[in-house]
N, C-alpha and C positions, 0 to 999 in steps of 0.2 A: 734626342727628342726631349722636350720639356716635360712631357707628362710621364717621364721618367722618374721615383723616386728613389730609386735602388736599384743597381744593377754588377752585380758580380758574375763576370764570361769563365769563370773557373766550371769548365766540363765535369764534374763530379760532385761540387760542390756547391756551385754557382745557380743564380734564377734573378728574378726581375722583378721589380713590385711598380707595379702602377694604378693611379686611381680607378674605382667606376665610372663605367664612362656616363652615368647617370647622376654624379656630382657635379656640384655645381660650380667648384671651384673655389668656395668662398666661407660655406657654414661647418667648421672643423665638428660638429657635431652628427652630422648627414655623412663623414668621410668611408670610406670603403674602400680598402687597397685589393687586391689583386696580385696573387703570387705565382709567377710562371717557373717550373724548375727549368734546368739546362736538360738533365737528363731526359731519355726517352725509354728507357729501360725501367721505371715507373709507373704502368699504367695508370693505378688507381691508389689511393690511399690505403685500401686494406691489403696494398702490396709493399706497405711499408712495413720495415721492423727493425732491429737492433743495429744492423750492417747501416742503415742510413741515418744514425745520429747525428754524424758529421752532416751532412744534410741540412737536417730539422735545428740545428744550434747554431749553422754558421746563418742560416734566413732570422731565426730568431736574436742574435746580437747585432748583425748587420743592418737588420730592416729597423730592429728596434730604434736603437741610437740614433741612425736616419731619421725616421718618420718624426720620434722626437722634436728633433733639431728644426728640423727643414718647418714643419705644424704648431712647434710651441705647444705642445700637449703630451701629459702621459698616455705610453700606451697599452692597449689591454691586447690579447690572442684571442681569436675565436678560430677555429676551423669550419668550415663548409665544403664540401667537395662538390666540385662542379668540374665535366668534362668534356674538352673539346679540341677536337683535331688530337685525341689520344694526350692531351697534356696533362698535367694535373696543375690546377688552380687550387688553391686554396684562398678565402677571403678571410682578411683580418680587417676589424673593426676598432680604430681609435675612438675610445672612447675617453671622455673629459671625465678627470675624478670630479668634477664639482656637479655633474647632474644628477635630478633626483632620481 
């Protein structure tokens, strides 16, 4: 799929980043990814902890460098927990260093 920006099928370690589907496609300052893990043994974020570093590091250098590359922009981490169908999403937010 094109509105694919990341995608690692590793079972343990693996999840998906794709835009909001309320972007427009176009303005890298409006961007909003979208991070889906593999696991299902995750409900929720505050069922994260130490055992899922490898997790949380491999979405973080993965997604980073991607998002990078692919946007032409540095990027920043937010977290947001949002759930659905038991997944956990987390929303990351590129932001441009040059806005006020």
């Amino acid at each position: 799929m094109d509105r694919i920006v990341v995608e690692d099928p590793d079972p343990k370690t693996g999840f998906l980043v794709v835009p909001d589907l309320k972007w427009d496609g176009k303005d890298t300052k409006q961007l909003n990814l979208c991070v889906l893990i593999n696991r299902r043994d995750i409900p929720t974020v505050r069922h994260l902890n130490s055992d899922h570093l490898d997790l949380l590091e491999n979405i973080l250098d993965k997604s980073s460098k991607e998002i990078a590359a692919k946007y032409k922009i540095p990027v920043s981490f937010f977290s947001s927990a949002h759930f659905s169908q038991f997944s956990l999403i987390s929303a990351l937010t590129c932001l441009l260093s040059a806005l006020p």
